[in-house]
C-alpha positions in Angstrom: 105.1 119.3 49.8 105.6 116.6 52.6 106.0 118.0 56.3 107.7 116.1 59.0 105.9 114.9 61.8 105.7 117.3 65.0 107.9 115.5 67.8 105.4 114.5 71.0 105.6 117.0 73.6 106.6 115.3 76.9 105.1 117.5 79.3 101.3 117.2 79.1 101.9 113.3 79.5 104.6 113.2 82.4 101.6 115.9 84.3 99.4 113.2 84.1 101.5 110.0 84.8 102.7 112.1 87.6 99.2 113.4 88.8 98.0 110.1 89.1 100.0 109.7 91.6 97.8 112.9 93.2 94.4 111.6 92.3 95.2 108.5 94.1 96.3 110.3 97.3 93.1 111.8 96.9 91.0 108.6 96.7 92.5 106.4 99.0 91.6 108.5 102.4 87.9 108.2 101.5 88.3 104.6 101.5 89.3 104.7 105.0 86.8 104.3 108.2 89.2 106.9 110.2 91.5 109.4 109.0 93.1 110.3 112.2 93.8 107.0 112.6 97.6 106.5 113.9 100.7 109.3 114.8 99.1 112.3 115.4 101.7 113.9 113.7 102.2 112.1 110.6 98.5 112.8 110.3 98.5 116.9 110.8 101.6 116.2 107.9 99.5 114.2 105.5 96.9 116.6 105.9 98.9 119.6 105.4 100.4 117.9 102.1 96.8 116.9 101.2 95.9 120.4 101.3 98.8 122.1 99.5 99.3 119.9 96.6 96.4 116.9 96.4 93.0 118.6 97.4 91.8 120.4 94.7 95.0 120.5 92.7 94.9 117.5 91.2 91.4 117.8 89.0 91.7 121.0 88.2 95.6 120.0 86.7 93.9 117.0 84.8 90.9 119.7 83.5 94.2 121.7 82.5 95.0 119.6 80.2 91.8 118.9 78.9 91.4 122.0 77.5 94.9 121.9 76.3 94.1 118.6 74.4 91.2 119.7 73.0 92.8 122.5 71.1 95.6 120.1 70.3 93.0 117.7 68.7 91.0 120.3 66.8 94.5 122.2 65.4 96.3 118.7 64.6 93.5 117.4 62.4 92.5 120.4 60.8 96.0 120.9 59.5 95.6 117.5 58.0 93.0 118.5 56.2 89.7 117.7 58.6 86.4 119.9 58.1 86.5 121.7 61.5 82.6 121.4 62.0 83.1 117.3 61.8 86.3 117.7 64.3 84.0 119.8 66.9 81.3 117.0 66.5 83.8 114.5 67.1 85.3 116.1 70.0 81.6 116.5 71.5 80.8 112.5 70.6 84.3 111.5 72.5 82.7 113.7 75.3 79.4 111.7 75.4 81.5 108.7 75.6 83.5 109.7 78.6 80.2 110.4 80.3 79.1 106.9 79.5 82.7 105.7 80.9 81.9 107.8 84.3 78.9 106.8 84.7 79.7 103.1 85.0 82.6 103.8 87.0 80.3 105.7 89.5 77.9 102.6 90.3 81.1 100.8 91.2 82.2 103.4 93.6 81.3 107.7 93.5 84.4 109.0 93.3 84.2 109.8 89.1 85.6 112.6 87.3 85.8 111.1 83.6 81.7 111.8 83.2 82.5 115.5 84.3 85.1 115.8 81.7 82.6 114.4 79.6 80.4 117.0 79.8 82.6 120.1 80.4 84.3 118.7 77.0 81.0 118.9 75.3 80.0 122.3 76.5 83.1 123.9 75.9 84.0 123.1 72.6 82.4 126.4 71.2 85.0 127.7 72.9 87.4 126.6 70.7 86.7 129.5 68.2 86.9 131.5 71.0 89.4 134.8 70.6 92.7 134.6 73.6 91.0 137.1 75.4 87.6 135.3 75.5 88.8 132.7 77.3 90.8 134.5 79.5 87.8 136.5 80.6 85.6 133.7 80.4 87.9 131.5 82.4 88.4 134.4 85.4 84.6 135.1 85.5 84.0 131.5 86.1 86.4 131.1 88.9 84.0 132.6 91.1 81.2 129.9 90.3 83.7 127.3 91.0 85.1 128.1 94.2 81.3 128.6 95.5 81.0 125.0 94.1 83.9 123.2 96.2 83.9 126.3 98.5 80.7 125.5 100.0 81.1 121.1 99.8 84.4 122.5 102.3 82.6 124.4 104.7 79.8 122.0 105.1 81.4 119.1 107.1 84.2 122.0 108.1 81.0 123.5 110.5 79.7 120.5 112.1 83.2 119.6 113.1 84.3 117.3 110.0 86.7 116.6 107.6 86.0 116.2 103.6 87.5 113.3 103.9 84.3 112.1 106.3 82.0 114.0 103.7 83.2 112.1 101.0 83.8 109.1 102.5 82.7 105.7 99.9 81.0 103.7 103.1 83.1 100.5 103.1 81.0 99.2 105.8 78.3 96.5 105.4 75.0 98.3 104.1 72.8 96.7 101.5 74.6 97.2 98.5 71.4 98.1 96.5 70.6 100.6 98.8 73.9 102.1 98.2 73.6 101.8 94.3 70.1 103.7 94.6 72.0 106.7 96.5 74.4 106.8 93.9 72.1 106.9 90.7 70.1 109.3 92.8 73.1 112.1 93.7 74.9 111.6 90.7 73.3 114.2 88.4 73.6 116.7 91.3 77.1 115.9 92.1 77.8 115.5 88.5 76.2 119.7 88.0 78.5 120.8 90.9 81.8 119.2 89.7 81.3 120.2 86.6 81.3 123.9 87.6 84.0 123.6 89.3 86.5 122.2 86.2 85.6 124.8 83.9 88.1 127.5 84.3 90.9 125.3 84.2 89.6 123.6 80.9 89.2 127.0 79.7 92.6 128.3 80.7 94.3 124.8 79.3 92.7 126.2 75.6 94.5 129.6 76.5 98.1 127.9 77.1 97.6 125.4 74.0 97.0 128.6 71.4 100.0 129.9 72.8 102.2 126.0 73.1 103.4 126.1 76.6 103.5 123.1 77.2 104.5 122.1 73.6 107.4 124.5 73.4 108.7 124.6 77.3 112.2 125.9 76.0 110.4 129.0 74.4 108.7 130.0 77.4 111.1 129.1 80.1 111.0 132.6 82.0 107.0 132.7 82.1 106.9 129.2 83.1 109.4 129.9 86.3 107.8 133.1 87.2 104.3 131.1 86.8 105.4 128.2 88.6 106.7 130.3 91.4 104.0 132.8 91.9 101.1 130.8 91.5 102.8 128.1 94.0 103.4 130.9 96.8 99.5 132.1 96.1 98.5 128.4 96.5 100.4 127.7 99.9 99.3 130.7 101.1 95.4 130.2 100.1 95.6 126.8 101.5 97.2 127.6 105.4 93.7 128.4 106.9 92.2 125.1 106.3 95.1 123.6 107.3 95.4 125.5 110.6 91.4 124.6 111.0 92.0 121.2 110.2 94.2 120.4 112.1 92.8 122.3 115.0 95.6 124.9 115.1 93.0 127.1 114.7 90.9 126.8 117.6 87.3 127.3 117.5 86.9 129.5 114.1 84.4 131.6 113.7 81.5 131.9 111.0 83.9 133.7 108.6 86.8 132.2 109.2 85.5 129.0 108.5 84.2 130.1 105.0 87.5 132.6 104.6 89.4 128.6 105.0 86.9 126.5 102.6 87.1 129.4 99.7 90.6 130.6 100.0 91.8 126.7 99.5 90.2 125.8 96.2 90.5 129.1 94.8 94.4 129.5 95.1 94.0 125.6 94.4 93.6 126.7 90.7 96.6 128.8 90.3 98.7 125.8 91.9 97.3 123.3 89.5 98.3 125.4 87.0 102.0 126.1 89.1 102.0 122.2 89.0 101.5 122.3 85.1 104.6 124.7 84.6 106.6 122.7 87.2 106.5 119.9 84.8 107.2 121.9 82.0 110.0 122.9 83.1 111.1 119.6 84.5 110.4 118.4 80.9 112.8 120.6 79.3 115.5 118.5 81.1 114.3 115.2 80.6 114.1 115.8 76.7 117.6 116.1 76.6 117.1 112.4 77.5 114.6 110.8 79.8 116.0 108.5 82.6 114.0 105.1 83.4 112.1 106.5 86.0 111.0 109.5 83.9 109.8 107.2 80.9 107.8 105.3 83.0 105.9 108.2 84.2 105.4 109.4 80.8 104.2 105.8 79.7 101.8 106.0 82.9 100.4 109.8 81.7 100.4 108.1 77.9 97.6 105.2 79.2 96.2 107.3 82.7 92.7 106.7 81.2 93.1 103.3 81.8 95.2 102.7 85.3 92.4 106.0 86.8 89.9 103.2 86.2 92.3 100.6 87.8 92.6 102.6 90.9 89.6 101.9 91.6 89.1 98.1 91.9 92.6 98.0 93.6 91.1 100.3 96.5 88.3 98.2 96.7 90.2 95.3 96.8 92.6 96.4 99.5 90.4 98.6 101.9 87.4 96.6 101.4 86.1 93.9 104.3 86.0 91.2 101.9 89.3 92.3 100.5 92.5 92.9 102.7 90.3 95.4 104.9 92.8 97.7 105.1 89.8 100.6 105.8 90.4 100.2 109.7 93.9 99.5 110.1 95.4 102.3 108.5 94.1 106.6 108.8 95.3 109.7 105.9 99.3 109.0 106.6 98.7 104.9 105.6 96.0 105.5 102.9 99.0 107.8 101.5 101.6 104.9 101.7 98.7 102.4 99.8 98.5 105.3 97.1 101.9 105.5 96.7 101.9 101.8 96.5 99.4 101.2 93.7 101.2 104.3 91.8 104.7 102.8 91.5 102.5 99.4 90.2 100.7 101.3 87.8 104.0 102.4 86.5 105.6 99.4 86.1 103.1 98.0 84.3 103.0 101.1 82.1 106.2 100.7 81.3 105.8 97.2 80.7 103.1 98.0 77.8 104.9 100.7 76.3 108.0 98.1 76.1 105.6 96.1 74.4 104.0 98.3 71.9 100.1 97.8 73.9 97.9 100.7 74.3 96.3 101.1 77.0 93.0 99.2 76.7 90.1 102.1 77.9 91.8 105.1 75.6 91.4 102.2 72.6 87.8 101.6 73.6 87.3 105.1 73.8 88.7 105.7 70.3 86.8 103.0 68.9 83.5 104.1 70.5 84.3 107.5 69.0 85.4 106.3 65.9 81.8 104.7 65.1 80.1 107.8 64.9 82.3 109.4 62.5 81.3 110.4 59.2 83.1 109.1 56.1 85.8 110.6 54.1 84.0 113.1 51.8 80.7 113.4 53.2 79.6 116.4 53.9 83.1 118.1 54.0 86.6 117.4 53.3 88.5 114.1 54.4 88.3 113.8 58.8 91.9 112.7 58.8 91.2 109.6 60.4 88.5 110.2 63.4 90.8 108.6 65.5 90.2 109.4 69.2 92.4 110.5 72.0 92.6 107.8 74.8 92.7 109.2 77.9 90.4 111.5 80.1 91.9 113.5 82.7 90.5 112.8 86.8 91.5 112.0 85.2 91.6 111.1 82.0 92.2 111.7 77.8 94.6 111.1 75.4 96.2 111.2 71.9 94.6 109.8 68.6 96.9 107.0 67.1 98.6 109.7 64.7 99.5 111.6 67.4 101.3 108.7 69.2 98.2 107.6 71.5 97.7 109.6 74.3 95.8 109.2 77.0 94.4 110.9 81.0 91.7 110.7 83.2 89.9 113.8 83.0 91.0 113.1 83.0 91.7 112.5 83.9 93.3 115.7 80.2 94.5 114.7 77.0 96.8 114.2 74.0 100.5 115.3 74.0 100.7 116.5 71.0 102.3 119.7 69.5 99.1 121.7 69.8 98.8 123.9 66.9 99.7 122.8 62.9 102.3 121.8 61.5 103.3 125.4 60.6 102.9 126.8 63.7 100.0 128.2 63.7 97.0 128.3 66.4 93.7 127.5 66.0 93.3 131.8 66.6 95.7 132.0 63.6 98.3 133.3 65.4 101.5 131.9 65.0 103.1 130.2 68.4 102.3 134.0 70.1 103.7 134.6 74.0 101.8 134.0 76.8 101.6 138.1 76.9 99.9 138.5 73.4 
């Protein structure tokens, strides 16, 4: 009996062509010598939009979808017959891959996320025979970790009268280059260990929403969507108007407690708004189904390669804020790093669009399949045919993406993962339910 192919859902890829736009707001400022630099009021704006939807929002969105891809990857190919031992071990070697990818992309500048998404991907993928309420428990019990992870690289510039945008600043001064290579091998594994705890629970509850095909079947679940998008927005506004109030220096000299009450409240309503954010989309791509506009399919070409232009970000920044490049690291503070991320955004979806009109992949998520691909065992050993191993091109901060049958996908972290329709082709999740509400 032949089955029709499962249309490409349009929401896990227009969240990442769209959080791209995110991650790079959140990368350009730490290019910069001076935040504060210019308008004191187009700073305290950029800071408070930093805050609400950037900082922390953005990875845990792209972990998000992680987790939602890597249910979509197992499901897809075991419905096409894949042993699901050989899938888990492919999902794991993709993982070691994107380690491999982040790790390269950290000696060019620290700012990575695809090696933590490497990692979290191979750790979680036990998971994936997880029951719902596993992972919902597992997901809330590791929420605490998490926001003690960020919580705590908050409060420490936060007390000594510093932003995180100083903290995490790149140094595009003049220092001896190798010196600054030798910091980076040498706080990579730590900062690598922290990050990592801090993605979990979104990867975690991305698996949750794929058993149940939120994001593949937005229609379905329109009224949870809405009342998710709406609550979890108001929780995240609200967790994150301490730091901006002590940021900005509304909040004149906080205490002890109110210092740590702003650095934990942020990233831990941070995870409900990335997941707001992931529902916003949804629901915006119930609308564009009915027929995307130009601008729309652009984005989703950008989310369908956003392995590949999260790793162009990066030599662009370096090219434009760097003293040897344009040196844009003194002239402009957060406001005008905004206006350059904005600006290498709208170029990274032209030239999406530009490849998708052209039928090219996007060069990192086919290296990554390949890589992948090399590992794989053959067709009828040691279980029954893989189905094509295939991998998913993008990551999530990035970065992830779609095998080639499921219409090459692609995210940083993840930069997050394919856009495919989840479960099999006869509805049914990896749990063995069949398409279940979010309230099973």
């Amino acid at each position: 009996m032949s089955t029709t192919p499962a249309r490409r859902a349009l929401a896990p890829d227009l969240a990442r062509g769209a959080m791209l736009l995110a991650i790079a707001c959140a990368h350009a400022p730490l290019f910069v010598l001076a935040v504060d630099h210019g308008p004191a009021l187009a700073h305290d704006a950029a800071l408070a939009v930093h805050q609400l939807f950037v900082g922390n929002h953005a990875r845990p969105l792209f972990a998000f979808l992680l987790g939602y891809a890597l249910v979509q990857m197992l499901d897809r190919r075991t419905a096409r017959g894949a042993d699901p031992v050989e899938v888990r071990r492919s999902l794991r070697r993709r993982g070691w891959w994107l380690v491999v990818f982040g790790a390269v992309h950290t000696l060019l500048v620290p700012i990575d996320i695809l090696a933590v998404y490497g990692i979290v991907s191979v750790l979680v993928v036990g998971l994936l025979r997880a029951r719902n309420t596993t992972l919902l428990v597992v997901g809330a019990l590791l929420l605490v970790p998490g926001t003690l992870s960020v919580g705590y690289g908050m409060w420490l510039p936060m007390s000594q009268g510093l932003t995180p945008f100083d903290a995490g600043n790149v140094g595009m001064g003049t220092g001896d280059p190798l010196g600054l290579l030798l910091q980076r091998i040498q706080a990579w594994p730590f900062a690598l260990v922290f990050a990592s705890v801090s993605v979990v629970p979104p990867v975690v509850f991305g698996m949750w929403a794929a058993r149940h095909r939120i994001l593949d079947e937005p229609e379905r679940h329109r009224a949870f969507l809405i009342r998710t998008a709406v609550l979890t927005t108001a929780v995240s506004a609200v967790g994150a108007l301490p730091a901006i109030l002590v940021l900005t220096g509304a909040w004149d000299a906080p205490g002890t407690a109110a210092l740590w009450t702003a650095a934990l409240a942020q990233p831990f309503t941070g995870y409900f708004g990335a997941m707001g954010m992931a529902a916003l989309v949804a629901l915006v791509a119930i609308r564009v189904a009915r027929g995307p506009g130009r601008m729309t399919a652009a984005v989703i070409a950008l989310g369908r390669r956003s392995l590949t232009f999260y790793l162009v970000q990066t030599p662009v920044f370096i090219a434009l804020f760097h003293p040897w490049g344009l040196g844009l690291y003194d002239d402009v503070g957060l406001a005008g790093s905004f206006g350059v991320a904005a600006l290498v955004w709208l170029g990274s979806l032209v030239a999406a669009d530009l490849m998708e009109r052209r039928g090219h992949r996007g060069p990192a998520e086919t290296l990554l399949r390949r890589l992948t691909a090399r590992g794989a065992r053959p067709a009828g050993a040691g279980g029954a045919p893989s189905g094509g191993p295939a991998e998913p091109g993008g990551t999530g901060a990035s970065p992830g993406g779609a095998t080639r049958d499921d219409a090459e996908g692609s995210s940083p972290g993840g930069p997050a993962e394919t856009g495919g329709t989840g479960a099999s082709q006869g509805g049914r999740t990896r749990s063995g339910e069949t398409g279940s509400s979010p309230g099973a």
